[in-house]
N, C-alpha and C positions, 0 to 999 in steps of 0.2 A: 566612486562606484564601489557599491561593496563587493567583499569577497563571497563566490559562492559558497552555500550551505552544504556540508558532506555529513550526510545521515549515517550514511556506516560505509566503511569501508579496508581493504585489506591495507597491511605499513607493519614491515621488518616481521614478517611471519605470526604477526598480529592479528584483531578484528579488532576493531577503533568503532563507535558509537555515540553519537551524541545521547546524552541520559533524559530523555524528555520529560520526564516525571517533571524535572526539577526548571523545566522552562514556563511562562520568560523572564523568571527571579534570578535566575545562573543558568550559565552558558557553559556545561561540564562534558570534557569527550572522558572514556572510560578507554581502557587498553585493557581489553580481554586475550590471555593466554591460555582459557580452557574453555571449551566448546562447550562446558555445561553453564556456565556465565549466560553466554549468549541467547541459550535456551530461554534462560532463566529473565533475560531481558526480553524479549517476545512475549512472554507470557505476562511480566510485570507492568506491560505497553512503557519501559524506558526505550523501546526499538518497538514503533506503530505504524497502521498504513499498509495495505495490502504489499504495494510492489517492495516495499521497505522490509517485512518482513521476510518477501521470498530472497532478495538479494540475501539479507542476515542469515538466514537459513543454510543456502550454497555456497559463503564463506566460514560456519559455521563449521560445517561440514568439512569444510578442507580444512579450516585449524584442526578437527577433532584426528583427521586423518595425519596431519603432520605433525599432531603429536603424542601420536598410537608407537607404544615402547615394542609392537609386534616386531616376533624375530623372523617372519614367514610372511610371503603373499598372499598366502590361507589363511593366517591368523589378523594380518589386515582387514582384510576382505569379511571377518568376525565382527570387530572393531566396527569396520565403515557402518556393516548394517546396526546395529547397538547406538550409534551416532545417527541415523537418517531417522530412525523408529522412536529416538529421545527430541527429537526436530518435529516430526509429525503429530508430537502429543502436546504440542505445544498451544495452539488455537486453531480452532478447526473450520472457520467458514471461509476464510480469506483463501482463496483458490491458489494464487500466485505462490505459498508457502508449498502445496504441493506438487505445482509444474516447478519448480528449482528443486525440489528433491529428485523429485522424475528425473531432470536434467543432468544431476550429480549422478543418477544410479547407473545412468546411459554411459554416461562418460567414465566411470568408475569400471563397466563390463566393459567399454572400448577400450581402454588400458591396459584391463587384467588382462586380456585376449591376449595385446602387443607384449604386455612383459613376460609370456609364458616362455618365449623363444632365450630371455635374457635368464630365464630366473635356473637354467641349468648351470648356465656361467657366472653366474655374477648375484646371489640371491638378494643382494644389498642394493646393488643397482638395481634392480627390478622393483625394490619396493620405494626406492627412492625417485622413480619414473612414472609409480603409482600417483606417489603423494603433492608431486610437481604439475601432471596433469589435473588433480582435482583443483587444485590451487589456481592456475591457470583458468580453468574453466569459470571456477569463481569468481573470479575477477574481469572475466569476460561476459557474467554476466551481470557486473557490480557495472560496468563499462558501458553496456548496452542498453541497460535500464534508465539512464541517461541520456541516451542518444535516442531514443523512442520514444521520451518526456520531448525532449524538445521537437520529435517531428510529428507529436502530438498537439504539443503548443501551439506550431505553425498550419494546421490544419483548422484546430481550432479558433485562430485568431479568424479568421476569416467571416466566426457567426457575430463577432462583438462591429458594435459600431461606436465610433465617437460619439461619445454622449453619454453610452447606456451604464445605467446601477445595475451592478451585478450582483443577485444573492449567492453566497455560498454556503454549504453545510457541511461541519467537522472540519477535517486537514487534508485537502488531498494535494499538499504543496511540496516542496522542499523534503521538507521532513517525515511526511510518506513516502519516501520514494527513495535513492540513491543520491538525489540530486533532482532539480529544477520543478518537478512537477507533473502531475495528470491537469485535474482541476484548476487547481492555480496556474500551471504552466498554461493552461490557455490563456489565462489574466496574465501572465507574463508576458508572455508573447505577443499580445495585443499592445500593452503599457510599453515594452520595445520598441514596437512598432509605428510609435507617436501618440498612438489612439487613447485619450483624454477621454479617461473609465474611472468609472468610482464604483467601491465596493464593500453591499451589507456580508456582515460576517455575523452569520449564528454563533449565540457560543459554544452551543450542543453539550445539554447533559447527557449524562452526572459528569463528564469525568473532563469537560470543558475545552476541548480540542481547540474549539474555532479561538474561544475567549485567550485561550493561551499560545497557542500555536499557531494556527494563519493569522491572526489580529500580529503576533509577533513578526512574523516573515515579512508581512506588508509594510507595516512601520519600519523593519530593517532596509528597507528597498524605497522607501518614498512613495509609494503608492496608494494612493488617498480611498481610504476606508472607515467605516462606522460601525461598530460593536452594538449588534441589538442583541437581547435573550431571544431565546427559541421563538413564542409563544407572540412575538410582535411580529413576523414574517408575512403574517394575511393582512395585517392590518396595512403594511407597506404595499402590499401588491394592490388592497382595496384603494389606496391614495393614489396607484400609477406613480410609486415611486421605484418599481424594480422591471426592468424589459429583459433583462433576462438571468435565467437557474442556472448554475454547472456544478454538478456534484462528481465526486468518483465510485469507486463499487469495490466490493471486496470479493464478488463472485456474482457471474454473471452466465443463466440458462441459457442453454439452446433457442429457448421461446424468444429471447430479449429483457426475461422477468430479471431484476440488478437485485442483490441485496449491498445494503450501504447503514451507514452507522443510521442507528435510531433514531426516528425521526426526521427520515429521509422523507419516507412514504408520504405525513402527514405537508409537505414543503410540497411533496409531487400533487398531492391531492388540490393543495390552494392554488398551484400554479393553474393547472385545468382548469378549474373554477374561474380564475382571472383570467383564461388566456393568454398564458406567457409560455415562452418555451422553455424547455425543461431537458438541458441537454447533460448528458451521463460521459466522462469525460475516463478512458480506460484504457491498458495495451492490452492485446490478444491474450497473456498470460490470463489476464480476471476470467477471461471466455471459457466454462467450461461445459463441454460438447456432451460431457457425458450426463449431465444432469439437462433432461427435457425441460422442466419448468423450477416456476420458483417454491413449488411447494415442497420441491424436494432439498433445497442448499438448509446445509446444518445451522444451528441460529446458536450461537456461544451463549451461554448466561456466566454471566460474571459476579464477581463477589456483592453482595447487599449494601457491604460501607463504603462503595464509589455511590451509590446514590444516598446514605444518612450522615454520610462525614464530606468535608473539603477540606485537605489539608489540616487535616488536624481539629478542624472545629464541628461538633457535630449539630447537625441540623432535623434532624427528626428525633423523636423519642425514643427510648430503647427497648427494643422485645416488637417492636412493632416489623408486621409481617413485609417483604420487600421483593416485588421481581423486577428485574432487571437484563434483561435482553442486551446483547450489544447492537443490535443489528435489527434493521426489519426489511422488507423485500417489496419493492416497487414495482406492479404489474407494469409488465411494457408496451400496455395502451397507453400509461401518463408518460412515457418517455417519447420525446420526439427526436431523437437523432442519439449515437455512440459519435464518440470522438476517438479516435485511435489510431496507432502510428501507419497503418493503410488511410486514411481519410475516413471522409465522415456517414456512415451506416442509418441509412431510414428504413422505415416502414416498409413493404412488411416483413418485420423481425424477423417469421419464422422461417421467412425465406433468404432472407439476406445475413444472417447469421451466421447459418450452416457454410453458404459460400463462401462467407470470411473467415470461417476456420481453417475450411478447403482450399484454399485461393495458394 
């Protein structure tokens, strides 16, 4: 049995990461001791994947905090914000990056509040109870994001049947996450579970998620899969070779509308067309309340040479004009169910949404 995948995580006042850039050719963890590293990994996608980011984000944060040379619980408190503000500039659709900031801010003012009693007596100790609770926190939420992959998994094993090919798009496995999985953890947890599943793996350009990282995962784990390019996905659904879709999200409306790596949307579209289901596999963090639909979640554009270079080799000509989207946004008529760590969310969205954010 292999040993579990640890995307990032905190060790000896550390943040530890696996460098994805450089998978499935080397297997490199990185030991960041400054919180601008980390940033700097978010942004480079060596730390990718909505929940993956927000974990990296609120340990992030507590490295930055614990090791802030502030001689004051005021001058901290300077620090903290200078550290969440260089976090949130980091990529901006994936929602998860900023419910764990949120998260760190709450827990950062429930601190400050408790250490005011100490910081008459003891100014040291109070900052030192500051930097303990964020830490803490972090790692409760490094901890959690784990345990809500798998009781996602288990929820979602229940749509797969023996027998069925699963298509997936991009990574929403291991290495989006903390540990175990959205997406994939529903194929895990079915593949656990006995259930004799096979699985197409998009490679999802430019920047080749599927081809390098879930095609990775699976093969590390024995779980039998097939690497198509993007653009062969209708042709499979036209033959009835795929019974069912699970993709993840990086931010997800009010409405139900998901947005998910590019060329999610055109997967959603074939599936409808074929009649397959097309299930969106997320925890409550992706769910944000505050955006009504999907015309409103931020759409990242990213550099031009993930889509004219690979690794070095360049594949289109030079000067030629490039857009590049990371993301597109799947209305949530083509979505037929959320998968998430409450159980599985239908139709109709606008109404069952709102509940489960409330609930």
């Amino acid at each position: 049995m292999t040993s579990p995948i640890r995307t990032v995580y905190w060790e000896n006042d550390t943040v530890v990461f696996i460098d994805q850039r450089l998978l499935p050719g080397v297997e490199t963890y990185v030991i960041s001791r400054d919180y601008r590293q980390v940033a700097a990994a978010i942004k480079d996608l060596s730390i990718r994947g909505a929940p993956a980011i927000g974990v990296a984000a609120a340990l992030g944060i507590a490295l930055g905090a614990h090791q802030s040379q502030a001689a004051s619980v005021t001058a901290l408190k300077t620090d903290f914000e200078i550290i969440c503000t260089t976090f949130s500039q980091t990529r901006p659709t994936a929602r998860n990056l900023f419910w764990a900031i949120e998260g760190m801010k709450k827990c950062f003012c429930e601190a400050y509040a408790a250490s005011q009693s100490q910081t008459d007596r003891d100014w040291k100790q109070a900052l030192n109870y500051l930097k303990q609770s964020l830490i803490t926190e972090a790692c409760r939420i490094c901890a959690e994001d784990i345990a809500i992959n798998r009781q996602i998994g288990a929820y979602g094993s229940s749509l797969i049947t023996a027998g069925d090919n699963i298509l997936t798009h991009c990574n929403a496995g291991a290495l989006a996450t903390a540990g175990y999985g959205t997406a994939l953890g529903v194929i895990r947890a079915a593949w656990e579970a006995g259930k004799r599943i096979h699985v197409y793996v998009d490679e999802t350009r430019p920047v080749l998620q599927g081809a390098r990282l879930t095609a990775w995962e699976l093969v590390r784990e024995g779980i039998p899969a097939t690497l198509i390019t993007d653009n062969m996905a209708g042709f499979l659904m036209k033959q009835g070779r795929i019974q069912k879709i699970i993709v993840g999200a990086d931010r997800i409306a009010a409405n139900g509308d998901a947005a998910n790596k590019i060329g999610t949307y055109s997967v959603a579209v074939l599936a409808k067309a074929h009649k397959i289901p097309f299930y969106v596999a997320a925890p409550l963090s992706t769910f944000d309340g505050a955006i009504k639909t999907g015309r409103d979640i931020p759409i990242e554009e990213r550099d031009p040479e993930e889509v004219t270079c690979c690794q070095g080799a360049i594949l289109a000509p030079r000067g030629i004009r490039v857009y590049n989207p990371a993301f597109d946004v799947t209305p949530q008529s083509y979505i037929t169910a959320f998968v998430t760590e409450k159980g599985l969310i239908y139709p109709p969205f606008r109404k069952t949404v709102p509940l489960l954010l409330h609930s």
